[in-house]
C-alpha positions in Angstrom: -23.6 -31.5 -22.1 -22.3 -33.6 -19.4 -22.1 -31.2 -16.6 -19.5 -28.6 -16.1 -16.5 -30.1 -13.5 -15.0 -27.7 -11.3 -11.3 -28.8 -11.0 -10.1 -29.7 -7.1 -7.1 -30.5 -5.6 -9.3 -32.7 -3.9 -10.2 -34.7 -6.6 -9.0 -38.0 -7.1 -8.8 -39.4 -10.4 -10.4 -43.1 -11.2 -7.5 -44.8 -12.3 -4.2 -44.1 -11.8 -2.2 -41.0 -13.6 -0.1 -43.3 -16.2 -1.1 -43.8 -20.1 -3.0 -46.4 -20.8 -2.3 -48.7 -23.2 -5.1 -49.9 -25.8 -6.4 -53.6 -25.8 -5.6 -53.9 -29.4 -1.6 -52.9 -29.0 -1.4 -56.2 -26.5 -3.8 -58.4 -28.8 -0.9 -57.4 -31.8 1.6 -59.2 -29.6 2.4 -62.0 -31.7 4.2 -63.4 -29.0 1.5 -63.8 -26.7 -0.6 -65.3 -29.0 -3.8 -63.8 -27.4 -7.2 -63.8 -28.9 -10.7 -61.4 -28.0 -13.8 -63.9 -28.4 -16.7 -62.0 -26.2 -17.2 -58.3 -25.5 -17.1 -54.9 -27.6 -14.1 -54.6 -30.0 -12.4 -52.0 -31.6 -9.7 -49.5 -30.4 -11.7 -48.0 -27.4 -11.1 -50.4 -24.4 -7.6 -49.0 -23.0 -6.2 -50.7 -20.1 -4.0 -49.3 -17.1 -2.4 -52.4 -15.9 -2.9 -56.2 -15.4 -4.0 -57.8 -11.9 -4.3 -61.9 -11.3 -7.0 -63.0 -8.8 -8.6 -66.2 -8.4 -11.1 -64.8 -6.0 -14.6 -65.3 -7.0 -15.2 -61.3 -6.0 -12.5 -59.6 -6.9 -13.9 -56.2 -6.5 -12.1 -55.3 -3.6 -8.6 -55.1 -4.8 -9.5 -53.3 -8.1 -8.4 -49.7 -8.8 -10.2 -49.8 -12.5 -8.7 -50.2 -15.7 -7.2 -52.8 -15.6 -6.7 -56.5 -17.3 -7.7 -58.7 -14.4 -6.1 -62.3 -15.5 -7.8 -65.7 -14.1 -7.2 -69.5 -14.4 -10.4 -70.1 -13.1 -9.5 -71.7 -9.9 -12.3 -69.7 -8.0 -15.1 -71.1 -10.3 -17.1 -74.2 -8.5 -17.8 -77.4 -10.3 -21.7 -76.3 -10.3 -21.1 -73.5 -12.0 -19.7 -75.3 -14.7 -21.8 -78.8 -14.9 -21.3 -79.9 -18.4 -19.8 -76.5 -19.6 -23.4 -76.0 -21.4 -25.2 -72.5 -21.3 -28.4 -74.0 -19.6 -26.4 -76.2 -17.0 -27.8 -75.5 -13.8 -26.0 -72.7 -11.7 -24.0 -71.4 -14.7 -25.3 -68.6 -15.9 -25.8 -67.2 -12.2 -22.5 -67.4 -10.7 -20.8 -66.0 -14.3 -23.5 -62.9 -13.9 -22.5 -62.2 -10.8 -18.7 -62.2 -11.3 -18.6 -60.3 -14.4 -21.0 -57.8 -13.0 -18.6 -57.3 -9.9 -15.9 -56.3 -12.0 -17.5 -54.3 -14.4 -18.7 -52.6 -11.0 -15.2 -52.1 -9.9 -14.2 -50.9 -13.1 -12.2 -53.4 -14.4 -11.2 -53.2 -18.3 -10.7 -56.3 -19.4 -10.8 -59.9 -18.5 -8.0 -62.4 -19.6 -9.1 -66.2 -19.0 -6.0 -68.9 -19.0 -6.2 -71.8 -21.0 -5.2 -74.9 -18.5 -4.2 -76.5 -16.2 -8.1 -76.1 -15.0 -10.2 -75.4 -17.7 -9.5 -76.4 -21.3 -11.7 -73.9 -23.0 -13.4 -70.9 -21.6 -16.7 -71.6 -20.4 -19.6 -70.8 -22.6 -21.2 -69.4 -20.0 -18.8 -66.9 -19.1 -18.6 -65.7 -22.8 -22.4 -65.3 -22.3 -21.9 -63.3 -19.2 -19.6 -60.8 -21.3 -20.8 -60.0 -24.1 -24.0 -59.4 -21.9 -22.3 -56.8 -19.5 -19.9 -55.6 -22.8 -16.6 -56.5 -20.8 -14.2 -57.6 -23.4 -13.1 -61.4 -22.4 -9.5 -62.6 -23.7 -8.6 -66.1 -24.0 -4.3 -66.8 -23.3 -3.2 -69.6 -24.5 -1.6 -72.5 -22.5 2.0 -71.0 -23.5 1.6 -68.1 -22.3 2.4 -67.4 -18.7 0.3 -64.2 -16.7 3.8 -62.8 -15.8 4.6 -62.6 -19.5 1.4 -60.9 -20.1 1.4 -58.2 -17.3 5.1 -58.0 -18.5 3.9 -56.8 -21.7 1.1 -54.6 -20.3 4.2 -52.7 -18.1 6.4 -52.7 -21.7 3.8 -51.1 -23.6 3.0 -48.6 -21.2 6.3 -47.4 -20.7 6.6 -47.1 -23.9 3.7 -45.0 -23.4 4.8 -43.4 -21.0 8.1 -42.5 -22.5 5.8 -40.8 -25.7 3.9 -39.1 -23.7 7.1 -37.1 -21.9 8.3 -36.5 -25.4 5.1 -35.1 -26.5 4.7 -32.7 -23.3 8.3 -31.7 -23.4 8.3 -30.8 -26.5 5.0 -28.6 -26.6 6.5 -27.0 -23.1 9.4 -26.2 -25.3 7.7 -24.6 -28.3 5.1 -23.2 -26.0 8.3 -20.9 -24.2 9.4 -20.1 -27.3 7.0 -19.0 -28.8 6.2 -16.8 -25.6 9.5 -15.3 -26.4 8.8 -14.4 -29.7 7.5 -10.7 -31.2 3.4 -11.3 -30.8 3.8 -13.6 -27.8 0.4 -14.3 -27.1 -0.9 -14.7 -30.5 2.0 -17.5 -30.7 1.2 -19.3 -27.7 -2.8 -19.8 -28.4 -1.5 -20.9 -32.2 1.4 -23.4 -30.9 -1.1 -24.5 -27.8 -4.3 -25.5 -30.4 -1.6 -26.8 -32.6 -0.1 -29.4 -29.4 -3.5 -30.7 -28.5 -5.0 -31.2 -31.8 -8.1 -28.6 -30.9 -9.1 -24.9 -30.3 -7.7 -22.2 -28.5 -9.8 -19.2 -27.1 -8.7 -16.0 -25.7 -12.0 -14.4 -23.7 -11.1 -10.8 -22.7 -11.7 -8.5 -20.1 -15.0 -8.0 -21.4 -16.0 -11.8 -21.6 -15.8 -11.7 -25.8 -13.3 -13.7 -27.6 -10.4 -11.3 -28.6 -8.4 -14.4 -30.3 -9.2 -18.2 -31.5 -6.9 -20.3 -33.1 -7.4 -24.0 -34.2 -10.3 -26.1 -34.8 -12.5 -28.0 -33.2 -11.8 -31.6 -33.1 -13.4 -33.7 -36.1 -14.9 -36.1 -33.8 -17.1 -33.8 -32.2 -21.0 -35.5 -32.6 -23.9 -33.2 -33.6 -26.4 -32.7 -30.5 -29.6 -34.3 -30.7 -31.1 -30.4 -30.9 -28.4 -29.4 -33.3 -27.1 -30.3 -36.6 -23.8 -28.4 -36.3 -20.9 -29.6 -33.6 -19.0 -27.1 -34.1 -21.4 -24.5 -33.5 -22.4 -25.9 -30.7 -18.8 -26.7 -29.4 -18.1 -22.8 -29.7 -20.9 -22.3 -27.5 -20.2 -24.3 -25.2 -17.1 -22.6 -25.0 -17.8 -19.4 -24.1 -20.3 -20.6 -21.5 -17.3 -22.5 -19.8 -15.3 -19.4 -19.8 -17.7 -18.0 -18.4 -17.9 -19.9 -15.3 -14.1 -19.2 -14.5 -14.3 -15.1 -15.6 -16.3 -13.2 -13.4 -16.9 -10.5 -15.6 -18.3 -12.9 -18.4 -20.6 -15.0 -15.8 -22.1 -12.3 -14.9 -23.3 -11.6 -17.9 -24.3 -15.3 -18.2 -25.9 -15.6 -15.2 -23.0 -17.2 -13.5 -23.3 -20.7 -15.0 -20.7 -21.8 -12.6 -22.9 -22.3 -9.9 -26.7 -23.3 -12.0 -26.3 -26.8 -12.0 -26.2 -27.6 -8.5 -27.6 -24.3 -6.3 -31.2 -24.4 -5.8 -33.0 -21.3 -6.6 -33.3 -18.7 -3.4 -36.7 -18.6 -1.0 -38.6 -15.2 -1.1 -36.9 -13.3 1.9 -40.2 -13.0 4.9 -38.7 -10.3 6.5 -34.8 -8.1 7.0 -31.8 -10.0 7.6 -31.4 -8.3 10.8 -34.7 -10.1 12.2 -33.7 -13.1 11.6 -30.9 -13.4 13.3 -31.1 -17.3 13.5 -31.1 -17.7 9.2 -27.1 -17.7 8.0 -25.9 -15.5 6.0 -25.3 -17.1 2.8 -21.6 -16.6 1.9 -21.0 -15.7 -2.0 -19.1 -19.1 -3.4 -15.9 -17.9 -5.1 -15.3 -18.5 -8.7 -13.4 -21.5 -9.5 -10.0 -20.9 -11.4 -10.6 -24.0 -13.7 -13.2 -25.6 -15.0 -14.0 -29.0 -17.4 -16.8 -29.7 -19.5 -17.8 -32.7 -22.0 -20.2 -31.6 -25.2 -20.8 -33.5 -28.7 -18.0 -35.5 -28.0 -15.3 -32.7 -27.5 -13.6 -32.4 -23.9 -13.4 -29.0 -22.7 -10.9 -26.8 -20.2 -11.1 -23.5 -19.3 -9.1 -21.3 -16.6 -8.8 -18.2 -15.3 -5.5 -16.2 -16.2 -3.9 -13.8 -13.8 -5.3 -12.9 -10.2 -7.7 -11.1 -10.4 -8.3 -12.6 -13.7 -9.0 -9.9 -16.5 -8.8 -12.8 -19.3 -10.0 -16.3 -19.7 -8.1 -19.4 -21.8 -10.9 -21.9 -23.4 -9.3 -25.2 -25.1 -11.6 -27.7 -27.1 -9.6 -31.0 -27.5 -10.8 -34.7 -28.9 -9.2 -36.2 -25.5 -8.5 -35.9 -22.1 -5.3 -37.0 -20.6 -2.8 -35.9 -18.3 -0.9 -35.0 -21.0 -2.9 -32.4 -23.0 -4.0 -31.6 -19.2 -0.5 -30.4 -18.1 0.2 -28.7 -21.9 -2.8 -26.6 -21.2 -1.9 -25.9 -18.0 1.6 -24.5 -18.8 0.0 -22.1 -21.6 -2.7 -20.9 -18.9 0.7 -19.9 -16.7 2.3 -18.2 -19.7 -0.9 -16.6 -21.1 -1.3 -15.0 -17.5 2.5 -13.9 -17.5 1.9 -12.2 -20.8 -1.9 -10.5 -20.0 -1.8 -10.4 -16.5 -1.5 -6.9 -14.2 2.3 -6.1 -13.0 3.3 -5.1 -9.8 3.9 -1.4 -10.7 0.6 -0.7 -9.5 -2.8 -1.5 -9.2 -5.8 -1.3 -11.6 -7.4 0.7 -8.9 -4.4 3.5 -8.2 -4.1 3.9 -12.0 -7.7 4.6 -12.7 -7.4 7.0 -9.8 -4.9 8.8 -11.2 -6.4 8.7 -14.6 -9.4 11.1 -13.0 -7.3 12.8 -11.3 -5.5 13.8 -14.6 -8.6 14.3 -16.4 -10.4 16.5 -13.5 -6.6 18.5 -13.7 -4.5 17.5 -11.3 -0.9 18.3 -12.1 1.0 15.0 -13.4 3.3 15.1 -10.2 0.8 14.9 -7.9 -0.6 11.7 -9.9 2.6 10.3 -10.4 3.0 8.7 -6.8 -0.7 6.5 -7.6 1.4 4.6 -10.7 4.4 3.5 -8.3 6.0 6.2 -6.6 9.0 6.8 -8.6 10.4 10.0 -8.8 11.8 9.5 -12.3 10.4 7.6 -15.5 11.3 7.0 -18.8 8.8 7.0 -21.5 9.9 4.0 -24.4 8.2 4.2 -28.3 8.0 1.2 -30.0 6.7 -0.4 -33.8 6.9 -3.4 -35.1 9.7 -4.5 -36.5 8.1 -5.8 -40.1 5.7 -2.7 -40.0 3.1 -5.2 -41.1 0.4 -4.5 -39.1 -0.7 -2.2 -36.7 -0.3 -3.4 -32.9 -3.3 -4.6 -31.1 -3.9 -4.4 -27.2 -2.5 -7.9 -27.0 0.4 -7.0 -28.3 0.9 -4.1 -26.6 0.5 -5.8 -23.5 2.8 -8.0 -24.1 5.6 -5.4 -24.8 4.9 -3.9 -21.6 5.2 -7.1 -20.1 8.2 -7.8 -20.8 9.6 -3.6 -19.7 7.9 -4.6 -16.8 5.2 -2.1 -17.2 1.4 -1.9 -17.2 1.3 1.8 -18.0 1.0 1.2 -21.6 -0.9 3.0 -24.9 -1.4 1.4 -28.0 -1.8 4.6 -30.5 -2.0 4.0 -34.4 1.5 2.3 -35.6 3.7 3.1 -31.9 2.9 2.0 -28.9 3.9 4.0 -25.7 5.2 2.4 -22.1 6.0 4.6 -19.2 8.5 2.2 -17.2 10.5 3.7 -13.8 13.7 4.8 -14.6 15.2 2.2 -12.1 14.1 -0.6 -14.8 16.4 -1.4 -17.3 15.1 -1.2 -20.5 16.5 -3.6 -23.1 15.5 -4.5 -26.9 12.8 -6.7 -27.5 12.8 -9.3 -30.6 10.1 -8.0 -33.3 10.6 -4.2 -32.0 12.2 -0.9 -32.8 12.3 1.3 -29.5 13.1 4.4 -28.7 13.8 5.5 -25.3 13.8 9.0 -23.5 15.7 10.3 -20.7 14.5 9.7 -17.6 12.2 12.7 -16.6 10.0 13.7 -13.8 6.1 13.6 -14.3 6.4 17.3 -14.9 8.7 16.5 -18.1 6.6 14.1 -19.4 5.8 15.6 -22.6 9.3 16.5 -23.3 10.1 13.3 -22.4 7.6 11.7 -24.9 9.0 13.6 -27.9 12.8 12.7 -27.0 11.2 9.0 -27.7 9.5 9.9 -30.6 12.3 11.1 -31.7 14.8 8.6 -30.4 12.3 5.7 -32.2 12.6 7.5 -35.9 16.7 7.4 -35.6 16.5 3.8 -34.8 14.4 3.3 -37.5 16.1 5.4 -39.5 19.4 3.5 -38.7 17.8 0.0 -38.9 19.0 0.0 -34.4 16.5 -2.6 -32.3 17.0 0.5 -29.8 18.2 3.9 -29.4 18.2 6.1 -26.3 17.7 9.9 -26.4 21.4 11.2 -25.1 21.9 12.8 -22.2 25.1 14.4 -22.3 24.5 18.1 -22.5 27.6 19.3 -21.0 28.2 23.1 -23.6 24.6 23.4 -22.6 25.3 23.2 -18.9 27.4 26.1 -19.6 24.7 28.2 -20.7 22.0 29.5 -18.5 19.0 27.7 -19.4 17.0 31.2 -19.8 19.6 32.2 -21.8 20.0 29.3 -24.2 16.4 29.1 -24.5 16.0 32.6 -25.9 19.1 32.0 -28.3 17.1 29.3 -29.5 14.2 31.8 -30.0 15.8 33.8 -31.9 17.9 31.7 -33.8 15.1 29.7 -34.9 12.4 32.2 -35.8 12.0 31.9 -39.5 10.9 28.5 -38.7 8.7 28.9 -36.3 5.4 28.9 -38.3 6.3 25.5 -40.0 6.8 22.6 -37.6 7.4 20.3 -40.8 10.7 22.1 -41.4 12.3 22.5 -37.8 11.2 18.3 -37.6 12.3 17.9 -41.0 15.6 20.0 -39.7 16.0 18.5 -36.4 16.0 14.5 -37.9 18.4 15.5 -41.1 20.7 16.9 -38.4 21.0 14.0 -36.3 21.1 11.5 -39.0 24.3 13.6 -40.0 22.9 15.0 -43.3 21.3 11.7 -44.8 18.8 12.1 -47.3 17.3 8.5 -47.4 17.7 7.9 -43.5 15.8 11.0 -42.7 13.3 10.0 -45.1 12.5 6.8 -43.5 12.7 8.2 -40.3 10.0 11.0 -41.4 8.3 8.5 -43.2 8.6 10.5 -46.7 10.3 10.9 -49.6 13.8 11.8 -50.2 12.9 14.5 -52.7 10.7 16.0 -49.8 13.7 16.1 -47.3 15.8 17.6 -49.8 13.1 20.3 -50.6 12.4 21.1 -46.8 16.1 21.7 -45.8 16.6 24.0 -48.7 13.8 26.0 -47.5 14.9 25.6 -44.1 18.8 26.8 -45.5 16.8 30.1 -47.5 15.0 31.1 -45.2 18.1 30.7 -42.3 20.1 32.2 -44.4 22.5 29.8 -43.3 24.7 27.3 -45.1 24.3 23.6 -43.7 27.2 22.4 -45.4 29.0 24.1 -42.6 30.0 22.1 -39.4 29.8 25.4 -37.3 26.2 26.5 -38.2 25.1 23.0 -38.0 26.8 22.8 -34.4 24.8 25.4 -33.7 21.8 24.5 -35.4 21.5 21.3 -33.3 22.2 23.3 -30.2 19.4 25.5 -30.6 17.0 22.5 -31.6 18.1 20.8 -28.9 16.6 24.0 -26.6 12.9 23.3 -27.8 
């Protein structure tokens, strides 16, 4: 491992933010006619632009990277003597100027053929292939303008890739954030963009979702015979220096590099008054690491984070720098805390529930609205059962953190000053707005406001609230009609359910069915029973009318 990096907005990077373009894309330039005769080849020497000096230091006006182009001016007759490898002087002065721009980071050296020299001197081939700086000879017919012409072609050629590449992964990065399992989608498209891994760390510091794999390249360590493995690792220990409740747990990596380890305390703080306090150094929001040949990037997500993004790519580049960087914003969009209250107010008022306290005197620690709506949801597909993430992400997107992931449904309690509107992948069901003391009736009005639109293939449907013949009925009295009305039933809550959906669903067999999630044959059973043991006949508009008015009382 090379050291973890903690990312700055102080840092400055080595060479400047552009693509570089690989030595072997300008050597293909048949028009240049340029040829490599000393130094490493191969496609890794990359080059970030092209510089002509005929100073025999040039160190001082090199940024690194790039092609530094030379006639050979600056090189004295001594050095040369009769161009021979032992001539006196030679192999000196040759050292010494290779080694000054290998120093300044220079990538690449381009020698001009004439008007001074006819050849490249030996001894300056010697010098690089002894310092591995690749050496390029140009030809007489080939001008330095027309090879740092080339250099600027290539990399905005580069350049104009490498927008593409990062537009187009912002693109499919938003939509896949819009999509039904949002930040399932987003991990798969991000590993997919950068050619690596994607991990989702939790709030708990364990990996709650990996996608992708990690880069081919990757080079066993000398203590271990698989990358991968030791990749993964490497991983989680990163995350772990941007997610405080993982470091913790792992000693708090982010700082065991550098910090030396704390004296034995002689004697109380307050005795010592001289001795500074020592101030507890934040955790970083970002963080880079380099392992078996795999770059790695982690940051925090949301603030306070509660999750942590880990990506293992084969390179590092601004490019795959800023695609992470978007999927870290929308990964903390779609896990992060909303602003309908704090982590802290809700767990208060979950004690305060479970040690009794009415639900209107909690209802003022989850935002202080005085009415709420409570929203069921599925899948659309039914494939799966939703998960946490999921379930986040629906709540998200009401603009809700007050959500429950139960089984098949999941359950959001959003203000009733938030719109609610459908979401792609769900059906939702969606109550009237009700005060914390109507809660529970509230839940089953979604309950059963999610089985109709189910029932009727709707993305939503909200319970009604037009009750206008029952505002003209005392609610005492309506209640007790209800009672009475309804008593043969009341020892089987299949059959008033079974009653209640067929009802609404205007008498159809294979709606209710779906809705109730059973078969036909058993909806047509139950409302016979429930017509015996009325005594009632529910082809009848009137007794249905007032059927549904007395259900409607419960």
């Amino acid at each position: 491992m090379e050291g973890t990096h903690i990312m700055s907005d102080a840092a400055v990077p080595a060479v400047p933010p552009t693509p570089p373009v690989p030595l072997a894309a300008l050597l293909a330039r048949e028009d240049l006619g340029l040829r490599q005769i000393a130094g490493p080849t191969g496609g890794g020497t990359v080059i970030h632009g092209a510089h002509t000096s005929e100073l025999s230091d040039p160190y001082p006006y090199l940024l690194g990277g790039e092609l530094l182009l030379t006639a050979g001016v600056h090189i004295p007759e001594a050095a040369t003597g009769a161009d021979t490898p032992g001539a006196a002087g030679s192999g000196a002065y040759f050292d010494a100027y290779v080694s000054r721009i290998v120093a300044a980071g220079g990538a690449a050296l381009g020698f001009g053929l004439a008007p001074v020299h006819d050849t490249v001197p030996t001894a300056l081939v010697a010098a690089c292939d002894t310092h591995g700086l690749p050496l390029v000879e140009v030809p007489p017919r080939t001008t330095f303008s027309g090879v740092a012409r080339a250099v600027w072609q290539l990399m905005a050629r580069a350049r104009h890739t490498e927008l593409r590449r990062v537009t187009e992964a912002q693109q499919s990065l938003a939509a896949a954030a819009s999509r039904p399992d949002p930040v399932h989608a987003v991990l798969r498209q991000l590993a997919r963009r950068v050619e690596g891994r994607a991990v989702l760390y939790g709030p708990e510091g364990t990996a709650v979702a990996t996608f992708g794999r990690i880069p081919e390249r990757a080079e066993p360590a000398a203590t271990d015979r698989d990358p991968a493995e030791t990749v993964a690792r490497a991983l989680a220990a990163l995350a772990a220096v941007v997610h405080p409740v993982a470091a913790r747990g792992a000693g708090n990596c982010a700082t065991s590099h550098d910090a030396p380890a704390a004296a034995p305390a002689q004697q109380p703080p307050e005795l010592s008054p001289r001795t500074p306090t020592p101030t507890p150094t934040p955790t970083p929001t970002s963080a880079t690491d380099t392992i078996a040949g795999t770059h790695l990037t982690a940051h925090a997500l949301g603030s306070p984070p509660r999750f942590a993004l880990a990506v293992a790519t084969p390179h590092r580049d601004p490019g795959t720098h800023t695609i992470t960087s978007v999927a870290a914003v929308l990964l903390s969009l779609l896990t992060g805390e909303q602003q309908s209250g704090t982590g802290a107010a809700r767990g208060s008022a979950l004690v305060r529930l479970l040690l009794g306290a009415a639900p209107q005197d909690v209802a003022p620690l989850l935002g202080g609205a005085e009415a709420w709506l409570v929203v069921h949801a599925r899948p659309t597909d039914d494939a799966s059962s939703p998960d946490p993430l999921m379930a986040g992400a629906l709540g998200a997107a009401l603009g809700s953190a007050l959500v429950d992931a139960h089984g098949d449904v999941v359950r959001v309690l959003v203000p009733a000053g938030r719109e609610v509107t459908a979401q792609p992948g769900w059906t939702c069901g969606v109550s009237a707005p009700a005060g914390p003391q109507a809660w529970p009736s509230a839940d089953a009005q979604a309950a059963r406001a999610l089985a109709r639109a189910r029932a009727t293939r709707t993305a939503l449907v909200r319970h009604g609230s037009r009750t206008a013949l029952a505002d003209l009925v005392p609610a005492r009295d309506a209640a007790a009609h209800a009672r009475t009305l309804l008593a043969p039933l009341a020892g089987s809550p299949a059959l008033v359910e079974t009653l209640r959906t067929w009802l609404s669903l205007h008498g159809s067999w294979d709606r209710t069915a779906v809705a109730l999630a059973v078969h036909r044959n058993t909806v047509r059973q139950r409302v016979g029973r429930c017509a015996a043991l009325l005594g009632a006949d529910l082809d009848d508009p009137d007794v249905r009318m007032e059927l549904w008015f007395a259900l409607r009382q419960e």
